[in-house]
C-alpha positions as CSV (number, residue, x, y, z in Angstrom):
1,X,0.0,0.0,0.0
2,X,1.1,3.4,-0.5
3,X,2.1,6.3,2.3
4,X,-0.7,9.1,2.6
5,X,0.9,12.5,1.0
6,X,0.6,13.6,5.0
7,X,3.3,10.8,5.7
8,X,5.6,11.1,2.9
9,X,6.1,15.0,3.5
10,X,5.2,15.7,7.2
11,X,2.6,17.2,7.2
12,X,-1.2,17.4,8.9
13,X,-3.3,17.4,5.9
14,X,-2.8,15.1,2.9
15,X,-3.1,18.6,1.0
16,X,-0.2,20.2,-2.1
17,X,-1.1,24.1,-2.7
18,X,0.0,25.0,-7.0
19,X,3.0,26.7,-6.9
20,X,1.5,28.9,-9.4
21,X,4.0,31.6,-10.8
22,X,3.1,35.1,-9.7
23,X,0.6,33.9,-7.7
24,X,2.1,32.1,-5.1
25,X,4.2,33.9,-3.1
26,X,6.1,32.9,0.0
27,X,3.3,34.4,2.1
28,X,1.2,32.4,0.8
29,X,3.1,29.3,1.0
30,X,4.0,30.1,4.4
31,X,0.5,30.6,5.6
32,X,-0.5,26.9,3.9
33,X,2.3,24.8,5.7
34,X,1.6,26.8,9.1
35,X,-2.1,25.4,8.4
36,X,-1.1,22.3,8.4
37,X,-0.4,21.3,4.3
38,X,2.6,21.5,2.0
39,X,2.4,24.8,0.4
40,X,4.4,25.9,-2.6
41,X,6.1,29.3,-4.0
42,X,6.1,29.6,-7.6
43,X,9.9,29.7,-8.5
44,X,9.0,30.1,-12.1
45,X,11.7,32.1,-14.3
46,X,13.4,33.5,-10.4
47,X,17.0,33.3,-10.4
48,X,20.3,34.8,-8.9
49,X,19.6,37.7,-6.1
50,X,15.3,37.7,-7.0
51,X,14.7,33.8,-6.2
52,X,17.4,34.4,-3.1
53,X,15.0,36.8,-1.3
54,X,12.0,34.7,-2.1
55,X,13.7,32.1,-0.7
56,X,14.7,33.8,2.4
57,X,11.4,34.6,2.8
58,X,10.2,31.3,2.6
59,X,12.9,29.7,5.1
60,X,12.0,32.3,7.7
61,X,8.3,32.1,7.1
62,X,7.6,28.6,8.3
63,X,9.5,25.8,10.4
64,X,7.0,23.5,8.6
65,X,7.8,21.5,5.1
66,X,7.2,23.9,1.8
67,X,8.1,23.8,-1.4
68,X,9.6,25.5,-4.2
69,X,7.7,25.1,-8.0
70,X,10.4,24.8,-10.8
71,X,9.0,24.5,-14.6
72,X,11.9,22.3,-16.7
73,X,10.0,23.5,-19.8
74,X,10.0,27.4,-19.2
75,X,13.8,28.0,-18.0
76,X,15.5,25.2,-19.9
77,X,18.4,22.4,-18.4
78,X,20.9,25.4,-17.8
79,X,18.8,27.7,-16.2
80,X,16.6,25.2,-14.0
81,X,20.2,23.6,-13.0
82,X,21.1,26.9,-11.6
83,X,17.6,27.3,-9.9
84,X,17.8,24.0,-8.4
85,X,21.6,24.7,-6.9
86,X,20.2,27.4,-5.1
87,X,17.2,25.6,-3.7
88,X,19.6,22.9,-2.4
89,X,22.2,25.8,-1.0
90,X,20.1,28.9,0.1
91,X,17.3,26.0,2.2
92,X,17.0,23.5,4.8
93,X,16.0,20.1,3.7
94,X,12.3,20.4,5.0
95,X,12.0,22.9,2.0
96,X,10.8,20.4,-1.3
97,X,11.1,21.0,-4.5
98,X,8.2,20.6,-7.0
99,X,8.5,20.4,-11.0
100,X,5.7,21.5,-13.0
101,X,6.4,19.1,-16.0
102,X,9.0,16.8,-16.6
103,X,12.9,17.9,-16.8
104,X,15.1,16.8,-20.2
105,X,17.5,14.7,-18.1
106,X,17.1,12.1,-15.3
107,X,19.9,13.5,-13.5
108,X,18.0,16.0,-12.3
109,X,16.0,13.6,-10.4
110,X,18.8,11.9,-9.1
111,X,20.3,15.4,-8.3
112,X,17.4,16.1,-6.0
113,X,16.6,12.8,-4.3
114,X,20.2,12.2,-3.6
115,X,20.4,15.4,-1.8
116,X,17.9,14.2,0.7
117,X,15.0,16.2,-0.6
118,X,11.2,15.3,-1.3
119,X,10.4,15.4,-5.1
120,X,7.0,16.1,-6.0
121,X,6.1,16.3,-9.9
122,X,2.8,17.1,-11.7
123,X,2.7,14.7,-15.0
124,X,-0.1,14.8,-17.4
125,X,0.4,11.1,-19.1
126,X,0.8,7.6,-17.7
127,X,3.6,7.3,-19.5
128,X,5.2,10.6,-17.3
129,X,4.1,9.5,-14.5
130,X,5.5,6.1,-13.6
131,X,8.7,7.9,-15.4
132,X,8.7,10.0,-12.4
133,X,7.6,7.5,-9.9
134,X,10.2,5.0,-10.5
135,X,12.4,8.2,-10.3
136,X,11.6,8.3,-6.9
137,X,8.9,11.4,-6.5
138,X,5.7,11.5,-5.3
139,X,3.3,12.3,-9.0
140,X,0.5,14.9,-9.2
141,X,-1.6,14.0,-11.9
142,X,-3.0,16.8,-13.4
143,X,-6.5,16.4,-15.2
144,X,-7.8,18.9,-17.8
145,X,-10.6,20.0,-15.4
146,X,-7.1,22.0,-13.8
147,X,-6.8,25.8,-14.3
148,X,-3.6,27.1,-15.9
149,X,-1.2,25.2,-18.1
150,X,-2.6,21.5,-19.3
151,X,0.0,18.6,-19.4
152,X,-2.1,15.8,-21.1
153,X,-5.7,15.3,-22.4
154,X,-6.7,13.3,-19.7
155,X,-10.3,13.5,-16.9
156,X,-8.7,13.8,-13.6
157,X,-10.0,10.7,-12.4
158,X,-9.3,8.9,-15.6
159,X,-5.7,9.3,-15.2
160,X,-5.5,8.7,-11.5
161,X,-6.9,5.5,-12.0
162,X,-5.2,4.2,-14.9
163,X,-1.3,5.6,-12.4
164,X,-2.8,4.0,-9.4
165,X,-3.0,0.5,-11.9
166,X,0.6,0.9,-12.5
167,X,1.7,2.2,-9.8
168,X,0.3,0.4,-6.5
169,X,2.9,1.6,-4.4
170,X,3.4,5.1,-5.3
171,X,2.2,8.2,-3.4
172,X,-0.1,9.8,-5.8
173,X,-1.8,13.0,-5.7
174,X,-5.1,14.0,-7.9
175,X,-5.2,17.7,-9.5
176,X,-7.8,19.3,-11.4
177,X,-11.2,20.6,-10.6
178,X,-11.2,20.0,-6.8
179,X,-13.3,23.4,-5.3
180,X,-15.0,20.8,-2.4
181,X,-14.1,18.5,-0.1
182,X,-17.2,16.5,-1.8
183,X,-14.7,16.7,-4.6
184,X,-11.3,15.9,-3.2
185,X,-13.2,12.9,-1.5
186,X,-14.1,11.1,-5.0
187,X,-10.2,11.8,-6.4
188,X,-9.1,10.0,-3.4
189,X,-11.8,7.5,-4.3
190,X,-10.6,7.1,-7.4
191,X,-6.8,6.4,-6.4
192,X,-5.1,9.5,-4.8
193,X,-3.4,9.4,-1.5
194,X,-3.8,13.7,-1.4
195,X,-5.2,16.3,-3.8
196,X,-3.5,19.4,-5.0
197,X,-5.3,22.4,-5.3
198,X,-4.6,25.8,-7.1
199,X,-8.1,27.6,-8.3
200,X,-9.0,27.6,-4.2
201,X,-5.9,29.5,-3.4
202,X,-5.6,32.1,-5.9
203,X,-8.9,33.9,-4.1
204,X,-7.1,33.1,-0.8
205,X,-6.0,36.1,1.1
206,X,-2.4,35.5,0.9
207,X,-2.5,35.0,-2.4
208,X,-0.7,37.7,-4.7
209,X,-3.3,37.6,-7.3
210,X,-5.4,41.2,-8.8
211,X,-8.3,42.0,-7.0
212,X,-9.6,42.0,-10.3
213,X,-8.2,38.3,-10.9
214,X,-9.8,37.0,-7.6
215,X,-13.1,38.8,-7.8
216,X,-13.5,37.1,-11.6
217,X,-12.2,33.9,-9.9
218,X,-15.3,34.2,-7.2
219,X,-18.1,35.3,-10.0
220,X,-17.2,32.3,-12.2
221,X,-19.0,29.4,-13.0
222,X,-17.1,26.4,-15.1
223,X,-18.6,27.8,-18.0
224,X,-16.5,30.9,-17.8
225,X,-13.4,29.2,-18.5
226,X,-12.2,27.9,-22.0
227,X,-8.9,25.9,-22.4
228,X,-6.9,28.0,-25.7
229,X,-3.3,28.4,-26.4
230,X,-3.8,32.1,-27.0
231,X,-1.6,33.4,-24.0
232,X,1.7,32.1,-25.6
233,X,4.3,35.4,-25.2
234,X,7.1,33.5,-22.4
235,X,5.3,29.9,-22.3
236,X,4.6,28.7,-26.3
237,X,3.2,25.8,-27.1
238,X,1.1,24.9,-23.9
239,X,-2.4,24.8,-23.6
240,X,-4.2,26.5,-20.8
241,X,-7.3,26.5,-18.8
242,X,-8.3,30.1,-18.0
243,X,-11.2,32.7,-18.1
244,X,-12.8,33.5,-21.2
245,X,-11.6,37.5,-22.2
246,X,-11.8,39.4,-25.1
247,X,-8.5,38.2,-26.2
248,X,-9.3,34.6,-25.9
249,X,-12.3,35.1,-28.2
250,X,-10.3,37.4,-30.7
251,X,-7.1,35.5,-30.7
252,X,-6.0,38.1,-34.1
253,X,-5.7,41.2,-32.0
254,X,-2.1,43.2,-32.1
255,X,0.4,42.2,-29.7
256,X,1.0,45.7,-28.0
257,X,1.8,46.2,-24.2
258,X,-1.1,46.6,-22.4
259,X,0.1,46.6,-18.9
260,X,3.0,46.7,-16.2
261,X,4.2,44.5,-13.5
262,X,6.8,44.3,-11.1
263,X,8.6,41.3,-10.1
264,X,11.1,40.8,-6.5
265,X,11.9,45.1,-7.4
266,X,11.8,44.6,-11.3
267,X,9.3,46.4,-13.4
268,X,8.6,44.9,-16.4
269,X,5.9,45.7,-19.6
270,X,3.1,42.7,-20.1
271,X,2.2,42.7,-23.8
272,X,-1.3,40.5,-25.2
273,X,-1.1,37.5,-24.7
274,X,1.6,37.3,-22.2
275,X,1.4,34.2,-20.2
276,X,2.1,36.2,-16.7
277,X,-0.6,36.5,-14.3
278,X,-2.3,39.7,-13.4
279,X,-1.0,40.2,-9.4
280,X,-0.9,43.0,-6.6
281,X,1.8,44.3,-8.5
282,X,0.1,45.0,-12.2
283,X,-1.6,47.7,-13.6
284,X,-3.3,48.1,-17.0
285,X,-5.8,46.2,-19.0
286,X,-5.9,43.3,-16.4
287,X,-9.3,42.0,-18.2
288,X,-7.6,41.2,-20.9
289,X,-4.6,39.2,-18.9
290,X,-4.2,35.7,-18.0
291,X,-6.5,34.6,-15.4
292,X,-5.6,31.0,-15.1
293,X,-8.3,29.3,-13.4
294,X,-10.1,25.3,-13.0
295,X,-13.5,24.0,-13.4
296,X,-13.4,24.1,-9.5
297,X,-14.4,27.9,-9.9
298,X,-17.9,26.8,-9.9
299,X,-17.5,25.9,-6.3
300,X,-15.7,28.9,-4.8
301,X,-17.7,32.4,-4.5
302,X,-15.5,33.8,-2.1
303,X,-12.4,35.2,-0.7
304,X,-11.3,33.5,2.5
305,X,-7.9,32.9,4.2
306,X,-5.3,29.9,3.3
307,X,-5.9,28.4,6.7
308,X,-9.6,28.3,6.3
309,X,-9.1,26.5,3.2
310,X,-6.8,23.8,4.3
311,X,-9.3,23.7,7.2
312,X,-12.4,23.2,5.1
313,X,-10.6,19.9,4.1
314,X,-9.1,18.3,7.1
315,X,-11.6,16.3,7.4
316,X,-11.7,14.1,3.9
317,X,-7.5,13.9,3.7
318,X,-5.9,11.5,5.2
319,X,-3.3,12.9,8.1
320,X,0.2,11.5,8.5
């Protein structure tokens, strides 16, 4: 039989929170492991001095296990070698690291296990996912009910089932559409030791998401949300799950800025179609931004805190 997620990291509540670029800050991380789940920041394109004070924050934020989300896809070998170096140097071991996708090389699973850390990656195939398992990580698999970028073609509960078939052994964690613990209860009937969720925390307090992103989020139903390729400026050929806007319905429009952001002190222009989230930080034409977001939207209408959400679970996830 497999460990529970709770007993494979350490943790309370058999719960992952997305490390979802932009989005997930350390404060938010920090505020989902102090509840009592494994929360994540997004490490997304962070490097050098940035991802250092992100991770500072993180470290000094919690004494519980967190993670850091790395995308193998995004940064390239090079790049997520360098990010992964300073995961391993700048944090103490309870601090995980999470891959959104799989990396080029196997080393870089070897890399991480062998340094004593927990490995969690979200796959979107079968096929990635034993990959990963027999690599020695514990495998989200991501269905295409999920908000944001979509790693296979898969139902959620299709592909848990058809992992949990290969993979009797392996700690496996169910993504995609989860807004209820109704809903968390039937991916775990289904296969999955945990869930991961990401739609539930992007409204959460802590989160670093636009008021204009969360209040969409809130107001949505899972009719609001279409799965395009249209937000392809710094993540091409992925499809994603997010909000129907004006630019997913008129894909032709010109590419011109239509906002600003600021990342770790940066500023930086967002033109259409830019695959960067709308946070605290940007201005501009946020309706017409990237507002990643999962069928679960139909069962969140408000804004609460990241402990409340983790709390609003407890009770269908299996603990340590």
């Amino acid at each position: 039989m497999p460990s529970t997620l709770a007993a494979v990291l350490g943790i309370d509540v058999g719960l992952l929170q997305s490390g979802m670029g932009g989005v997930a800050g350390a404060d938010l991380a920090c505020a989902v492991s102090n509840a009592g789940a494994a929360g994540c920041a997004g490490g997304y394109k962070l490097v050098d001095a940035a991802l250092s004070a992100m991770l500072e924050r993180l470290a000094t934020g919690t004494d519980r296990p967190v993670g850091v989300n790395l995308i193998p896809e995004v940064v390239g070998p090079d790049e997520l070698d360098h990010q992964i170096t300073q995961v391993l140097d700048e944090t103490p071991e309870r601090v995980y690291l999470s891959l959104f996708g799989m990396p080029e090389d196997d080393a870089v699973f070897k890399r991480i296990v062998a340094a004593g850390r927990q490995l969690v990656v979200q796959i979107g195939t079968v096929e990635d996912g034993v990959h990963a398992a027999e690599r020695g990580a514990v495998v989200v698999a991501q269905g295409i009910e999920a908000g944001g970028h979509l790693l296979g073609t898969s139902q959620r509960d299709e592909l848990v089932a058809a992992l949990r078939a290969e993979l009797p052994d392996t700690c496996l964690v169910a993504s995609g559409g989860i807004g209820s613990p109704d809903e968390a209860a039937r991916a775990l009937a289904a296969g999955a030791d945990g869930v991961l969720l990401g739609t539930a925390f992007v409204v959460a307090h802590e989160s670093r998401a636009h008021a204009y992103f969360k209040a969409a989020v809130t107001a949505a139903d899972q009719a609001d949300t279409v799965i395009t390729d249209v937000y392809e400026i710094g993540w091409p050929g992925r499809r994603h799950r997010v909000l129907a806007t004006a630019v997913t319905s008129d894909p032709e429009q010109a590419k011109k800025f239509i906002g600003k952001t600021v990342v770790e002190g940066k500023p930086y222009l967002v033109p259409r179609f830019s695959s960067a989230v709308p946070t605290d930080a940007t201005t501009g034409r946020i309706e017409e931004m990237a507002m990643y977001c999962g069928q679960s939207c139909s069962a969140i209408s408000s804004e609460i805190s990241a402990a409340d959400v983790v709390a609003a679970y407890a009770h269908v996830l299996p603990g340590a």
